[in-house]
C-alpha angles and dihedrals in degrees: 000000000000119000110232138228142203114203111188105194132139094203106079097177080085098053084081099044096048094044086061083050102050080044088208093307087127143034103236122196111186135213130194105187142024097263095057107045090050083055084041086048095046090038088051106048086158095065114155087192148001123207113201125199116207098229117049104190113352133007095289111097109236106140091092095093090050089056092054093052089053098046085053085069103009114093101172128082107301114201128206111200121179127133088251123073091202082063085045102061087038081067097043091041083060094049115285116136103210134018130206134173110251094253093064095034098104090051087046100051095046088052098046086052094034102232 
């Protein structure tokens, strides 16, 4: 069975891009806001994996709470992504295990979850 992936991200220009990347390894479900990634997160209990983009939407970071109501219940690697590192470790300080910039994202995840 496939291994899935939450990819919380406001920019959707990259879903495409990301889905050539992943070349059918993962089921992704995407979410472009808060709101639905929180109704992603509730409607797919048997998530591998949740990638978690700092700015949600906008360039304010504001996704940190989100990723500390996951972690209360989500066992399984959690990855912030943004362009800046300062955004990144936001995200890890809250409660992400890895970080990646958005380009590398897709080879990050598949070896997180060793496929």
């Amino acid at each position: 069975m496939k291994k899935t992936v939450l990819i919380i991200e406001d920019d959707k220009t990259k879903y495409v891009e990301w889905e050539k990347q992943f070349e059918n390894k993962v089921k992704l479900i995407f979410a472009n806001s808060i709101s639905e990634a929180e109704n992603q997160f509730t409607s797919n209990p048997t998530l591998d994996a949740i990638v978690v983009d700092a700015c949600v939407p906008g360039d304010t970071p504001n996704t940190t709470p989100l990723v500390r109501k996951f972690r209360q219940t989500f066992t399984g690697p959690m990855i912030a992504i943004s362009s800046l590192a300062s955004y990144r470790r936001l995200l890890v300080e809250a409660g992400c295990d890895h970080e990646s910039t958005k380009d590398t994202m897709p080879a990050k995840v598949i070896n997180i979850l060793g496929l």
